[in-house]
C-alpha positions in Angstrom: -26.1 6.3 31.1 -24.9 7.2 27.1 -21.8 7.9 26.2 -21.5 11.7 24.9 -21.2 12.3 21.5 -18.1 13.7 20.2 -19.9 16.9 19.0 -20.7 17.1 22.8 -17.3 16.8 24.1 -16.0 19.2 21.4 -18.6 21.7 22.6 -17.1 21.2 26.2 -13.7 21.3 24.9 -14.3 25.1 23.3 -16.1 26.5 26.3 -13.5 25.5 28.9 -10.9 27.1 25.9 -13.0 30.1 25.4 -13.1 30.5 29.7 -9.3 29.7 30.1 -8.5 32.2 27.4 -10.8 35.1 29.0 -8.9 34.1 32.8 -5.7 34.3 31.2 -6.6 37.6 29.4 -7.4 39.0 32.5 -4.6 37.4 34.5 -2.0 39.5 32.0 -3.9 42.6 31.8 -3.5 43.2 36.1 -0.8 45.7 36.6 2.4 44.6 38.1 2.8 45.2 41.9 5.1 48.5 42.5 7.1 46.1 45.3 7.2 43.7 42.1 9.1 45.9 39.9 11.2 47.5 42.7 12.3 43.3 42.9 12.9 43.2 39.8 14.8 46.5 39.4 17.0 45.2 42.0 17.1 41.7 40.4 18.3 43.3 37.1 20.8 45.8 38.6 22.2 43.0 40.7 22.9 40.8 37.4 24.7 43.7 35.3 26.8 44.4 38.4 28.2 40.7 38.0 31.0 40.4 36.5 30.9 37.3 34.0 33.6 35.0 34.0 32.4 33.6 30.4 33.5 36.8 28.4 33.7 35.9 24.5 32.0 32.1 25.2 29.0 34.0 24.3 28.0 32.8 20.7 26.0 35.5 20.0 28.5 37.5 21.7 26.1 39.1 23.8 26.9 40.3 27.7 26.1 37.8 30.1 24.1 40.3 31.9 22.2 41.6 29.3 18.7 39.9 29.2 17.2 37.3 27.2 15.7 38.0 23.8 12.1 39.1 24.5 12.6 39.7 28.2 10.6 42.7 29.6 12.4 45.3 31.2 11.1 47.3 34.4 10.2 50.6 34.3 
């Protein structure tokens, strides 16, 4: 049995990227379970009723209980 020839591998390589990239596309498109976001409601409302012992520590002086830059927020 040959060796395969790196254009062969390559080939392989883009195919498997092309097929993870379409699974993942789908994966992010589903909607969010409604027993999912009522979690996650609950989640957020539990951490902004904490109160944060590390007032001021905060160097970009943000809350402790507000979320991370980028985080997504439930409806």
């Amino acid at each position: 049995m040959r060796a395969p020839h790196r254009r062969d591998i390559s080939a392989r390589q883009d195919l498997l990227g092309k097929e993870l990239r379409q699974l993942f596309d789908d994966f992010t498109s589903e909607d969010i379970p409604d027993d999912l976001l009522r979690l996650a409601e609950q989640l957020q409302g539990a951490f902004e009723k904490t109160p944060s012992g590390s007032e001021g520590s905060e160097a970009s002086g943000a809350d402790a209980g507000d979320p991370p830059p980028g985080a997504v927020k439930a409806p």
